[in-house]
C-alpha positions as CSV (number, residue, x, y, z in Angstrom):
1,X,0.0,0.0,0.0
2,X,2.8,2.1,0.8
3,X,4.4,1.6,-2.6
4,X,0.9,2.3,-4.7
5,X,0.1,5.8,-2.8
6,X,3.7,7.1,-2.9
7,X,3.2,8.8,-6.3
8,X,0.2,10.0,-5.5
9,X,1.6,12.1,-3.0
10,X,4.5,13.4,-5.3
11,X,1.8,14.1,-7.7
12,X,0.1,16.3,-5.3
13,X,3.3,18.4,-4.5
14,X,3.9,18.6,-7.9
15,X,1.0,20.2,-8.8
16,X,0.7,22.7,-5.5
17,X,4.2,23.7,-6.3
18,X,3.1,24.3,-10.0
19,X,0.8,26.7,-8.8
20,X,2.8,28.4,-6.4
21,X,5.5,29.4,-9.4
22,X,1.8,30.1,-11.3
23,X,1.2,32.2,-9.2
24,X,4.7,34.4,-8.6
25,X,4.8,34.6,-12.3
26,X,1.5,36.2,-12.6
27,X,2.6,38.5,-9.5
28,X,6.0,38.9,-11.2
29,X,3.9,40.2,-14.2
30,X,1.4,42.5,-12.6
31,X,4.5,43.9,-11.1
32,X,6.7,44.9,-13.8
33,X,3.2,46.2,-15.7
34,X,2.3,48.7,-12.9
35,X,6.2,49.8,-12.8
36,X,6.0,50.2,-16.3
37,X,2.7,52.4,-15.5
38,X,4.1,54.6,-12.9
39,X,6.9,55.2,-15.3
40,X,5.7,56.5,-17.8
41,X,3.6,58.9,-15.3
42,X,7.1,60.0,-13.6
43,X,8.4,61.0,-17.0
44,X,5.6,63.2,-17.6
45,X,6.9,66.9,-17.9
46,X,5.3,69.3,-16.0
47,X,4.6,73.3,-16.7
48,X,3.5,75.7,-14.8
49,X,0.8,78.7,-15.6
50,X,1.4,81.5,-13.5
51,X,-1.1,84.3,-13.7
52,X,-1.5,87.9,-12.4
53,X,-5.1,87.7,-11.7
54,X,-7.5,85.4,-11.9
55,X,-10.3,88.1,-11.0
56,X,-10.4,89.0,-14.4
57,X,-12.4,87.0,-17.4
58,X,-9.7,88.1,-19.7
59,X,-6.9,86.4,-17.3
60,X,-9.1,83.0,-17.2
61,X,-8.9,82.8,-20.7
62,X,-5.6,83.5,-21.0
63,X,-4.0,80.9,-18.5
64,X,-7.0,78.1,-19.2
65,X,-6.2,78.4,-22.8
66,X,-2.5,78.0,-21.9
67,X,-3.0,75.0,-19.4
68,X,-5.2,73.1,-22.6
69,X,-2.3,73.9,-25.3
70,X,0.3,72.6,-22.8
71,X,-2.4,69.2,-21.8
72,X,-2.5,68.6,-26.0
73,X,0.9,68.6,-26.2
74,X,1.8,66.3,-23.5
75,X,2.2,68.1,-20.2
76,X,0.9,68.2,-16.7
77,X,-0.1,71.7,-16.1
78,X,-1.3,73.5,-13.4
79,X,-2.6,77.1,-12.7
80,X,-0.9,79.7,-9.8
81,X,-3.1,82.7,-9.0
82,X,-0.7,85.6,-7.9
83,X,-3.7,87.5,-7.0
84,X,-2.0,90.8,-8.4
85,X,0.3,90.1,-5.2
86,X,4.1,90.2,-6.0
87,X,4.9,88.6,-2.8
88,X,2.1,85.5,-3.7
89,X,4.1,85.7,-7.1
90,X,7.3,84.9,-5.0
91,X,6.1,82.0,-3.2
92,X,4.4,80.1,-6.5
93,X,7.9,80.2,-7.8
94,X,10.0,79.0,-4.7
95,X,6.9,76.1,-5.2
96,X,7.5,75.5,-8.6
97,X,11.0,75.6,-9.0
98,X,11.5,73.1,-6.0
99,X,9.4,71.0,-7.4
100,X,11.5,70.9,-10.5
101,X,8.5,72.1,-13.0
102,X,10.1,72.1,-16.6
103,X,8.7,75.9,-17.8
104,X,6.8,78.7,-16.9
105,X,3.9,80.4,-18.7
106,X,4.2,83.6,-17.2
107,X,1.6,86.6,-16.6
108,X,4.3,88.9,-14.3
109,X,2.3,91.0,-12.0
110,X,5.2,93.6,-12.2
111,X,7.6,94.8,-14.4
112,X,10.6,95.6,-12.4
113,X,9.8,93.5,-9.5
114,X,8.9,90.0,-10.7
115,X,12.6,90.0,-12.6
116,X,13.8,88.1,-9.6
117,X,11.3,85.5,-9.8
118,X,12.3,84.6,-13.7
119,X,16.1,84.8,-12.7
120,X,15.3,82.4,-9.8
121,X,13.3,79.9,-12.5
122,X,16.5,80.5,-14.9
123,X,19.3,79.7,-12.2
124,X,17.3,76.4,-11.7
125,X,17.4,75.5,-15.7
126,X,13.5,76.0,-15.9
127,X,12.4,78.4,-19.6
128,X,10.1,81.1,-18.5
129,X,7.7,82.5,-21.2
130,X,5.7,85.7,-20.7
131,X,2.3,86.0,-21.8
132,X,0.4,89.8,-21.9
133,X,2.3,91.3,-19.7
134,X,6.5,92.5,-20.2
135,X,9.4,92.6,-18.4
136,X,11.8,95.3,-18.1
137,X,14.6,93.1,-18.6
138,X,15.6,91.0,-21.7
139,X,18.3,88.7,-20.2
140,X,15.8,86.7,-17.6
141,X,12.6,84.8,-19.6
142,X,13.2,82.8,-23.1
143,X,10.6,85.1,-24.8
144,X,7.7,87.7,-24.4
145,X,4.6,87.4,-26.3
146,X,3.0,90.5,-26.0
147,X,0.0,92.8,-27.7
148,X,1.1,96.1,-28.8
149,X,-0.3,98.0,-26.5
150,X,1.0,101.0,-28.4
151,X,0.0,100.8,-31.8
152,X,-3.4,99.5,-30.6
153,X,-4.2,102.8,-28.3
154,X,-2.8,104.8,-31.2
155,X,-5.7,103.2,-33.3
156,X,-8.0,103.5,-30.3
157,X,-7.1,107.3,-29.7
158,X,-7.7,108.3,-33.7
159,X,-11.4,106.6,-33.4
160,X,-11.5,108.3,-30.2
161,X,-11.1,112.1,-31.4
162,X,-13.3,110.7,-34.6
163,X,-16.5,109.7,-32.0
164,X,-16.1,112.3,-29.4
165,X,-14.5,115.6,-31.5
166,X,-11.7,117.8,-30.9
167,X,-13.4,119.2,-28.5
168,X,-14.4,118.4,-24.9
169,X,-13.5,116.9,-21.8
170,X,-12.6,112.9,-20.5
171,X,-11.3,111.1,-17.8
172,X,-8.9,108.5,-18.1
173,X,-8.4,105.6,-15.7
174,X,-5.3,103.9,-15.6
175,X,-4.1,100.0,-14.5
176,X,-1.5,99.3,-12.2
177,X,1.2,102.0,-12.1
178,X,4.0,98.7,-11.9
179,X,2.6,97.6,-15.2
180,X,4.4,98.8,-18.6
181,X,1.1,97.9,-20.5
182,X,-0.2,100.8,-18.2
183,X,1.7,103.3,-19.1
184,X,2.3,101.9,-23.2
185,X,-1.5,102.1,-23.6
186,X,-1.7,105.6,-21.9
187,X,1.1,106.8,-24.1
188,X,-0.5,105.8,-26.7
189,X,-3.9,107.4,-26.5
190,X,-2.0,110.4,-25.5
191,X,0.2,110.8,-28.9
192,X,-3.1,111.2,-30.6
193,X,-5.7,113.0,-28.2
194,X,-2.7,115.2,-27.2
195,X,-2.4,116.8,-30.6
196,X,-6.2,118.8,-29.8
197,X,-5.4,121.0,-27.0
198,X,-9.6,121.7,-26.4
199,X,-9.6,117.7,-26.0
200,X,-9.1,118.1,-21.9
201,X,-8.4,115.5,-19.5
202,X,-10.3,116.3,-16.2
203,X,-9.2,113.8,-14.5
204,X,-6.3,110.8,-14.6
205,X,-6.4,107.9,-11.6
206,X,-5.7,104.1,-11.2
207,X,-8.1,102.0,-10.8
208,X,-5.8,99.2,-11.0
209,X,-7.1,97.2,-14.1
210,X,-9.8,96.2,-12.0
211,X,-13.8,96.3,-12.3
212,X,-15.1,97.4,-9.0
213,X,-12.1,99.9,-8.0
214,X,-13.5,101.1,-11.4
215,X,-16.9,101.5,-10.3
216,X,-15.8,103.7,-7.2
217,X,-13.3,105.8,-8.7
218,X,-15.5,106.8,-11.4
219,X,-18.7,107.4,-9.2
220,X,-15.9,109.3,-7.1
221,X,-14.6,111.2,-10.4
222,X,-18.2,112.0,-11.8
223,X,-18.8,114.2,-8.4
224,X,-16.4,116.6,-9.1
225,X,-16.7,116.3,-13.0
226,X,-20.5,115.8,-14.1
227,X,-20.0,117.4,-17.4
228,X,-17.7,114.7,-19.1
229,X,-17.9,113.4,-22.2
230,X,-16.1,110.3,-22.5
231,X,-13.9,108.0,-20.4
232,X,-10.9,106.3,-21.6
233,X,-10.1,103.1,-19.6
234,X,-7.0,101.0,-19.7
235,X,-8.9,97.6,-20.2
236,X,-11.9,96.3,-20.4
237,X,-12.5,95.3,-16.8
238,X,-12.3,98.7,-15.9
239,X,-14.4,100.1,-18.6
240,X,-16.9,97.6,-17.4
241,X,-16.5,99.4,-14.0
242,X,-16.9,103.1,-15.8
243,X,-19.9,102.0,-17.7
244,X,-21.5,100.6,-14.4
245,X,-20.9,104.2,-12.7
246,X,-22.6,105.9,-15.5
247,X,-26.0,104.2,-15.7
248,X,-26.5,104.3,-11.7
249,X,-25.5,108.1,-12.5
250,X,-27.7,108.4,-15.5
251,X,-24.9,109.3,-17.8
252,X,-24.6,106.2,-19.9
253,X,-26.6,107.6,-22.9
254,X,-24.0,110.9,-23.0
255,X,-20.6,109.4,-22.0
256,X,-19.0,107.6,-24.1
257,X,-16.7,105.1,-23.0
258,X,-13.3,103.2,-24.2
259,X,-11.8,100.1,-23.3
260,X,-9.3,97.8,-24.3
261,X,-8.7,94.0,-24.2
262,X,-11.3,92.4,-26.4
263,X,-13.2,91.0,-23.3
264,X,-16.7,88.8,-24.7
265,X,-18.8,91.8,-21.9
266,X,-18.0,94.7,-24.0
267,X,-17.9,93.3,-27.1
268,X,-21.9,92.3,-26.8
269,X,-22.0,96.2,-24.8
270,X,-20.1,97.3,-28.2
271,X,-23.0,95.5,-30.4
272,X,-25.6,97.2,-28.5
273,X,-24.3,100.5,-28.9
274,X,-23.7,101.2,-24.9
275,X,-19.9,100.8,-25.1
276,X,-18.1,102.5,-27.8
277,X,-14.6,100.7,-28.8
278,X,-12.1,98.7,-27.8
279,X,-8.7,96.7,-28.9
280,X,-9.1,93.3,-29.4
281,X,-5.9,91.6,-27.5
282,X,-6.1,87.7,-28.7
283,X,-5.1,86.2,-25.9
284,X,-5.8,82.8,-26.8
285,X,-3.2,83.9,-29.6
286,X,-0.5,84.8,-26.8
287,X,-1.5,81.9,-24.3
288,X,-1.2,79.2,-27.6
289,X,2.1,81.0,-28.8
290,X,3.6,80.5,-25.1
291,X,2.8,77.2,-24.7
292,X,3.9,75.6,-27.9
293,X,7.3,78.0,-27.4
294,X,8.0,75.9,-24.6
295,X,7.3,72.9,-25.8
296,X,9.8,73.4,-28.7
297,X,12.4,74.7,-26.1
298,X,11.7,71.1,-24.1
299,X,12.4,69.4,-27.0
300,X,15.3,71.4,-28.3
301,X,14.9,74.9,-29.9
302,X,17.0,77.6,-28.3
303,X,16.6,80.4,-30.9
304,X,13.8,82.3,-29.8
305,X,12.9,86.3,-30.6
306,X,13.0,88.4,-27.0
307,X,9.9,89.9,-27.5
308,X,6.4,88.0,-30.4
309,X,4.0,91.4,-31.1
310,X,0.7,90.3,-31.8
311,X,-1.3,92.8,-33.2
312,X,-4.1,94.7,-31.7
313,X,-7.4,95.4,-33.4
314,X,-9.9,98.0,-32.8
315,X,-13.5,96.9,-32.1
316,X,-16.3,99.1,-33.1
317,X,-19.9,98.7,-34.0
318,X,-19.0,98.8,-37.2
319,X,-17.1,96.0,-37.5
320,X,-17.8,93.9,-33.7
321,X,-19.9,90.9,-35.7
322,X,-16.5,90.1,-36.5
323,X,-15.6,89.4,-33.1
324,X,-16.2,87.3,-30.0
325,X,-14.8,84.9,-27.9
326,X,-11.5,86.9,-27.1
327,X,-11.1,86.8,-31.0
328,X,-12.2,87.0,-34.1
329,X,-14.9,84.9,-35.3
């Protein structure tokens, strides 16, 4: 009896140990497929979207459009909010360059003081790309893609004089005073309005590119000036703001007002005859341009301009079934 079950018994170890090695190979396979897995997630590059404001339509559509051209080409991105805060600024990059992002879409809150930032990012090897807004240094980001602020208020000021005559009186409201689209679309306005010395600016004040600052410092401005005729403001948030002012004030139907950006509010304000002009930024354009500019640089490219122009367009309701969207149509 002994003799007859003895194989039986090495046929049952047999087959348990079959399983076993079954079984580690299967495990051994699972294994190597989920390292495999988390690989590939490890070598995914990462870029970073950081953006003055996100208080602003115009900004939302300017770092979502970035984050979505940076996902299509392959990249983990993720949007920082400076909050118009150049200290807020400082900590998203001592975030982002210790976690070893590998670029920078870049909306700079200031001109002079977010240098440091981009010259931290560039001491750690990481491309920095500005979007909108410029630096005032040339040596520090890869490239700026930036509207021309100038040659669009130049447009804006001629169609300007044209609407409200050589004659009469404005107020202008200004964005932040550390921003040198401020002070380029100002100076632009001002190299054509300038030239008709009856054209009289009442009244000049920052309002900090923002919509409800706008609405109190024009309520504020319309006390002491009532007899205005227009209001020239240095984006389209702010015009929004002016525009506000003037119908609680019951002045909407006699001031006309001016923006610039291209923002989807004023261009349907624009259509309905309430709003009078403005530039048309693209910053889809900008935000697209940024992106794939550091996706070539990832991959390679080195020679890239300082500064990308992208041309401004005056909106009117002329033309403004051309437009929407933050572009044409």
């Amino acid at each position: 009896m002994i003799i007859k079950r003895f194989p039986l018994v090495l046929l049952s170890l047999f087959l348990g140990l079959s399983a076993v090695l079954a079984g580690c190979e299967r495990g051994e396979q699972g294994s190597t497929a989920t390292s495999a897995e988390e690989s590939t997630t490890a070598k995914q590059k990462r870029v970073a979207v950081v953006i003055s404001t996100l208080n602003n339509p115009w900004f939302v559509v300017l770092a979502e459009t970035a984050r979505d051209r940076a996902q299509e080409l392959g990249y983990k991105a993720t949007i920082f909010d400076s909050q118009n805060n150049p200290a807020k600024e400082s900590e998203h990059y001592d975030n982002i360059v210790s976690s070893g992002y590998d670029a920078i879409l870049f909306n700079p809150t200031d001109a002079d003081g977010s240098i440091a930032n981009v010259r931290k990012a560039k001491t750690a090897d990481i491309p920095v790309f500005c979007m909108d807004r410029e630096l005032n240094a040339n040596d520090v980001a890869v490239s700026q893609i930036l509207s021309d602020n100038y040659s669009g208020t130049v447009a804006l000021g001629q169609y300007f004089v044209k609407q409200v005559g050589k004659k009469g009186k404005y107020i202008e409201l200004l964005g932040l005073v550390g921003d040198n689209n401020t002070w380029n679309r100002s100076k632009g306005f001002h190299s054509v309005v300038d030239r008709f010395p009856e054209l009289e600016m009442v009244a000049q004040q920052s309002a900090d590119f923002d919509r409800a600052k706008a609405l109190e410092v024009t309520e504020s401005l319309l006390q002491s000036n009532p007899d205005i005729d227009a209001v020239f403001a240095g984006n389209d948030a702010m015009a929004m703001g002016a525009y506000q002012a003037l119908v609680a004030s019951g002045k909407s139907d006699t001031v006309k007002v001016f923006g610039f950006d291209g923002a989807d509010d004023v261009v349907k304000l624009i259509a309905e005859g309430k709003i009078t002009a403005t530039g048309m930024q693209f910053p889809k354009v900008m935000a697209k341009t940024a992106a794939e500019s550091a996706d070539a640089y990832i991959k390679g490219k080195r020679d890239f301009p300082q500064k990308t122009p992208v041309a401004v367009e005056l909106v009117t309701q002329e033309n403004v079934s051309n437009y929407g969207d933050y572009g044409r149509n």
